[in-house]
C-alpha positions in Angstrom: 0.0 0.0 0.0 2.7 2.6 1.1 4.1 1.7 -2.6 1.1 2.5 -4.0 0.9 6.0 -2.7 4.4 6.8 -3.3 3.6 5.8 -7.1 0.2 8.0 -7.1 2.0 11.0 -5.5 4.6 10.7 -7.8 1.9 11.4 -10.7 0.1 14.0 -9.1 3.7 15.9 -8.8 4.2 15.2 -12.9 0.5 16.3 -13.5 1.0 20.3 -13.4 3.9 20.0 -15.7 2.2 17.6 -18.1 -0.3 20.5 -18.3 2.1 23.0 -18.8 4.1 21.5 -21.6 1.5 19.8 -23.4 1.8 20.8 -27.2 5.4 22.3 -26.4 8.4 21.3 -28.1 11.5 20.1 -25.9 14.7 19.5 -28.2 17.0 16.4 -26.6 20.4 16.0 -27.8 21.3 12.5 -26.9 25.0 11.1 -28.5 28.6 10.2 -27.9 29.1 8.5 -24.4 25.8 9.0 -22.9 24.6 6.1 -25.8 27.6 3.6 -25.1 26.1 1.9 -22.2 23.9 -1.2 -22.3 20.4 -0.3 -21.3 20.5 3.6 -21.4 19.4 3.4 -25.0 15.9 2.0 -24.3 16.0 4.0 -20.9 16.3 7.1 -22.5 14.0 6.7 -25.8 11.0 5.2 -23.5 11.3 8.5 -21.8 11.0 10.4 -24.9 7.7 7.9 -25.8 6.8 8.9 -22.6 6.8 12.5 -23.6 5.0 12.1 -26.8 2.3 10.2 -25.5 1.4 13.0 -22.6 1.0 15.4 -25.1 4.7 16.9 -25.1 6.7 17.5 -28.9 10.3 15.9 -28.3 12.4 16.3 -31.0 15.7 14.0 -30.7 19.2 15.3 -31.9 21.6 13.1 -31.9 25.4 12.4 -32.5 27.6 9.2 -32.6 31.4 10.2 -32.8 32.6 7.2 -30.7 30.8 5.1 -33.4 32.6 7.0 -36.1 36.4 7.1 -34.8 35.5 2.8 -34.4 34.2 2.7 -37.9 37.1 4.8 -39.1 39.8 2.8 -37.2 38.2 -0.5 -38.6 39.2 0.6 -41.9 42.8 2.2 -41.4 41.7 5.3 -40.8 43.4 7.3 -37.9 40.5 10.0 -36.2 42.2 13.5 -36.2 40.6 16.7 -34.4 41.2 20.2 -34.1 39.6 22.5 -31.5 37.0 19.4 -31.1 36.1 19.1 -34.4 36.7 15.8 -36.9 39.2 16.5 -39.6 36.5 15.5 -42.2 38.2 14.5 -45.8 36.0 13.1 -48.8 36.7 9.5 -46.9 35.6 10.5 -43.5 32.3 12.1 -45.0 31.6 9.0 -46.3 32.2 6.8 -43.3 30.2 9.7 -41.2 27.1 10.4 -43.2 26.8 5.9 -43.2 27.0 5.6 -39.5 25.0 8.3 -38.7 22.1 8.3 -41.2 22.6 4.4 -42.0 23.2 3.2 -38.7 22.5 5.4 -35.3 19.5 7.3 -37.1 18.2 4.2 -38.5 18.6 2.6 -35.3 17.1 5.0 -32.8 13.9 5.2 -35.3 13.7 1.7 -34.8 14.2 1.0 -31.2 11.2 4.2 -30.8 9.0 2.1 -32.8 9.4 -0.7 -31.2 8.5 1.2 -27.8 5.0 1.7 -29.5 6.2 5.3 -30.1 6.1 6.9 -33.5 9.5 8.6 -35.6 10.5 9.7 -38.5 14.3 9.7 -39.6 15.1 13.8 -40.2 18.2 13.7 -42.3 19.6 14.7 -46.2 18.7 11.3 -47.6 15.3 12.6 -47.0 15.3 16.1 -47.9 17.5 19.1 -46.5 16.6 20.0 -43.2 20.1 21.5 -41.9 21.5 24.2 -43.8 25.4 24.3 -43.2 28.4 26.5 -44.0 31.9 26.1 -44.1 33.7 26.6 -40.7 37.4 28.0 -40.8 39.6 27.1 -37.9 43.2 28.7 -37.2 45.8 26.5 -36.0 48.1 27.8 -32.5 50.0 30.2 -35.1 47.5 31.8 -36.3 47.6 30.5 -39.4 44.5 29.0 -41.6 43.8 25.3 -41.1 41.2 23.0 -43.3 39.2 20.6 -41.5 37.7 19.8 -45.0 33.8 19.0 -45.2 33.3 20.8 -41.8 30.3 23.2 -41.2 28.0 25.3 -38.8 24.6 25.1 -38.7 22.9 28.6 -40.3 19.7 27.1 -41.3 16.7 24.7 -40.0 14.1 24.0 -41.7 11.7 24.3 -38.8 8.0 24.0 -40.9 9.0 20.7 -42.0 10.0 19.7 -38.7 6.6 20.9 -36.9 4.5 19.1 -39.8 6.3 15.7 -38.6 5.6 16.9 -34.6 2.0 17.6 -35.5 1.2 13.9 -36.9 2.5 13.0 -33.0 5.6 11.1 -34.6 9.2 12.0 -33.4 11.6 13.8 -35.4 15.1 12.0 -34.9 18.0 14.4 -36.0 21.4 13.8 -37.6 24.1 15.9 -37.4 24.8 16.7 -41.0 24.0 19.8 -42.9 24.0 20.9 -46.2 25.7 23.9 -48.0 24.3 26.3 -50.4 26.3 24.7 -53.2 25.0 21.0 -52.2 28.0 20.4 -50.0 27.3 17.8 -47.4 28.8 18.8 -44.1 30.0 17.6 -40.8 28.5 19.6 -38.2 28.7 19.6 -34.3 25.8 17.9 -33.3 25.8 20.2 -30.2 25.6 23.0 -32.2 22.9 22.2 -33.9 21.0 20.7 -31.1 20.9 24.4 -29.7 20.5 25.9 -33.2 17.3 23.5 -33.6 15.9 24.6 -30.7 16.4 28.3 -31.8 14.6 28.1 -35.2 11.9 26.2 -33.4 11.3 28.5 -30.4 11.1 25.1 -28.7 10.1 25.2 -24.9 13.3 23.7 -23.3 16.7 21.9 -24.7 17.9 18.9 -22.4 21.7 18.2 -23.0 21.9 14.4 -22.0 25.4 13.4 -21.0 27.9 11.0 -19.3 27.7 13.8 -16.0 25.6 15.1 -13.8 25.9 18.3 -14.6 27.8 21.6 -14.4 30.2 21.4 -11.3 31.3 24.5 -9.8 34.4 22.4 -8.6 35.5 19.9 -11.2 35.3 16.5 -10.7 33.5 17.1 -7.3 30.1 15.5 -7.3 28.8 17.2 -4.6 29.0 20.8 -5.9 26.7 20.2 -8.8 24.9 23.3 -9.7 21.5 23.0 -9.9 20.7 26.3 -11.5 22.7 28.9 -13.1 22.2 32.2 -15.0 23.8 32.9 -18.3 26.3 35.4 -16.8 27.1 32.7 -14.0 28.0 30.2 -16.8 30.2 32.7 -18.7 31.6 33.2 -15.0 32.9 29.5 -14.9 34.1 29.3 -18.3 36.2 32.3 -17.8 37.4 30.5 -14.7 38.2 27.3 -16.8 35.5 25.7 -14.4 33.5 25.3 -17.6 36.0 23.5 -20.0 36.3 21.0 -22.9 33.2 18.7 -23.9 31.3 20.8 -21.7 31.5 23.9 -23.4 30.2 23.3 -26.7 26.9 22.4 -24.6 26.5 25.5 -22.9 27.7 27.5 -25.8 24.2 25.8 -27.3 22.1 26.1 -24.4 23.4 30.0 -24.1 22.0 30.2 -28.4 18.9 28.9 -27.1 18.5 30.7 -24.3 19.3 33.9 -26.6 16.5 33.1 -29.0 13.5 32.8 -26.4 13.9 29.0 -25.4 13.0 29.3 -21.8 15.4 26.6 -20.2 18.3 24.7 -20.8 19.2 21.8 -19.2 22.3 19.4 -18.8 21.6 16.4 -16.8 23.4 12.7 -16.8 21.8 10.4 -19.5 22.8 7.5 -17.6 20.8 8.2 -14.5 17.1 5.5 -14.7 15.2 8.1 -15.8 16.7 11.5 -15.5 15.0 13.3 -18.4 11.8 12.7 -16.9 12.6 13.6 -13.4 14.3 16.7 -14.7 11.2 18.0 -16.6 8.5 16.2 -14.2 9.4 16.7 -10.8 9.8 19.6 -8.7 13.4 18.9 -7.7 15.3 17.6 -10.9 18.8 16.4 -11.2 21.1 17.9 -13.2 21.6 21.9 -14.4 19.3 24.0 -15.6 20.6 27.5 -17.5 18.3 30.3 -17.2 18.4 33.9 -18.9 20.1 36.8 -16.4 16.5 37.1 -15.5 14.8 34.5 -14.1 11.6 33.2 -16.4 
């Protein structure tokens, strides 16, 4: 019995935020370590069903680099990056757009499906739905460096993407963009998580990762932030606090943020759960980024 009533005051907690986000868009960027262990996967997706079936328009961006470098390795090829970014030659392209459209996007349709939930594959095999431009990089001299086929996103194209929300199905997101000239480019698929959420004014962008969160003292578990302001983050970066993987992530969460997404959030994918008790409960369990002003 006591069971019981901790499961039905669990649900009456959830019910005011099903109300308030029913019919709103929430982006998810889900990738890279965070879809390496065992049962995460299917953890993580029957949240997003979960979502979709309450009402609530996910829309799943994802990545798959550790997939790539293993898929590049297994045919002699040696990953490079620069300043985070893949060195993406004609080769690499070839190897990235297979893995992620042929394998990880495929893949993650599937596995939604078979959760009784409903997706739809968003990538350029389909039609063009990221618009890309060439990124330039410098090396530490100064001096110009190619990355080849690499690109930022400029572009979504968000009506498309509402008409697949509005038949209840899931858009599921690769990370590769296409340039005026019919370019296919690599593009950081943190990037355009956050530029996805801009173009579609979406109610919140959840960052699922390998962490917890944004730590005010690195590596320390216990100082896990659970809500800071835009100038608070830039704060920590200028510190260094903020550093590496991470700030690619809040550099997104800050576009959002900019373009009238109320929230941004960064929580551990590998927690049972965590993207609904983020968004559902009153507590949550990772970081949430505000504006300077509170919303």
């Amino acid at each position: 019995m006591k069971e019981a009533i901790r499961k039905a005051s669990v649900l009456i907690e959830a019910l005011p935020y099903i109300h308030r986000f029913h019919d709103q868009i929430v982006v998810i960027k889900f990738g890279g370590s965070a879809m390496d262990v065992g049962g995460d996967l299917d953890n993580v997706l029957l949240s997003v069903v979960f979502m979709s079936m309450v009402g609530m328009r996910p829309v799943l961006v994802h990545g798959g680099g550790p997939m790539i470098s293993q898929a590049m390795r297994d045919r002699g090829k040696q990953p490079v990056f620069v300043h985070g970014r893949r060195v993406t030659d004609d080769d690499t392209l070839a190897i990235v757009e297979e893995v992620l459209i042929g394998k990880v996007n495929a893949a993650l349709v599937e596995a939604i499906r078979n959760l009784d939930g409903k997706a739809v594959g968003v990538h350029n095999r389909n039609a063009t739905y990221l618009h890309a431009e060439q990124l330039t990089f410098t090396d530490d001299e100064g001096q110009p460096y190619n990355l080849g086929h690499v690109g930022g996103v400029v572009g979504v194209d968000a009506p498309s993407i509402r008409e697949i929300l509005s038949q209840g199905a899931v858009p599921v997101i690769e990370p590769l963009g296409t340039s005026s000239s019919g370019q296919l480019m690599n593009v950081n698929a943190d990037a355009a998580a956050g530029t996805v959420a801009a173009k579609l004014r979406a109610r919140k962008i959840v960052f699922l990762t390998n962490v917890h969160g944004i730590m005010t003292r690195p590596d320390d578990p216990e100082s896990l932030a659970s809500t800071l302001t835009e100038r608070q983050v830039q704060e920590l970066i200028a510190a260094g606090v903020i550093a590496g993987g991470m700030l690619p992530k809040v550099a997104a969460c800050i576009e959002a943020l900019d373009a009238g997404v109320n929230k941004a959030h960064i929580i551990d994918g590998q927690l049972p759960h965590s993207l609904l008790l983020e968004i559902f409960t009153d507590q949550g369990v990772g970081t949430q980024i505000l504006k300077n002003e509170k919303r």
